[in-house]
N, C-alpha and C positions, 0 to 999 in steps of 0.2 A: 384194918387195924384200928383198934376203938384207945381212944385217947392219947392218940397221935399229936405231938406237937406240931404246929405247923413250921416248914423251915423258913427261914431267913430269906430276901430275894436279894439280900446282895453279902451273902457271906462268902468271903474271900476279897470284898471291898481292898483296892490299895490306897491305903488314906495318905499316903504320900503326895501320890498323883493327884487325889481330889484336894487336898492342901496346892498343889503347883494349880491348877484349872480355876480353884477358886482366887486365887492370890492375882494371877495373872487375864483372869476375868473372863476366859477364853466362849467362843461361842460354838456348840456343839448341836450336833445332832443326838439323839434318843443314842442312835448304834453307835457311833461314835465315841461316845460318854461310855456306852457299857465296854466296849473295846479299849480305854483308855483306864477304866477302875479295873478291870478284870473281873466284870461281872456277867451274868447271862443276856443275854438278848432276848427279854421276852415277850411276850403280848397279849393283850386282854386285859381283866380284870389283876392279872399277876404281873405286867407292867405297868397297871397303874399302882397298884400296889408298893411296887418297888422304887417309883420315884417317891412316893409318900415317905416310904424309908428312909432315901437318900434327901427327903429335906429335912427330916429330925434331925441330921446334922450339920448339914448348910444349908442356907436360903440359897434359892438359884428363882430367877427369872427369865419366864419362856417368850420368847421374841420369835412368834410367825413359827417355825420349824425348831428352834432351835432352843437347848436349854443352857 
């Protein structure tokens, strides 16, 4: 398809949950984290991608495995 938008890698985000995770400062893994926003689990360049996302709207600092 020519001039496809590209979709979103964390559409359906529960900004609830990332509001309680951030408040409460919790420490997570990658899967974890997506299991917790209700987002995909994915990998590669499109996991990185989607944490770039997910820090345009919080900061998060990664400690060893963990975000």
């Amino acid at each position: 398809m020519t001039g496809s938008k590209s979709q979103s890698n964390i559409e359906g985000l529960n900004y609830d949950e990332l509001k309680k995770i951030c408040d409460e400062k919790e420490m997570l893994n990658y899967k974890q984290l997506c299991e917790r926003l209700d987002i995909p689990i994915l990998n590669g360049t499109s996991k990185t991608k989607q944490i770039k996302e997910i820090n345009t709207i919080c900061k998060y600092e990664k400690n060893w495995k963990k975000i």
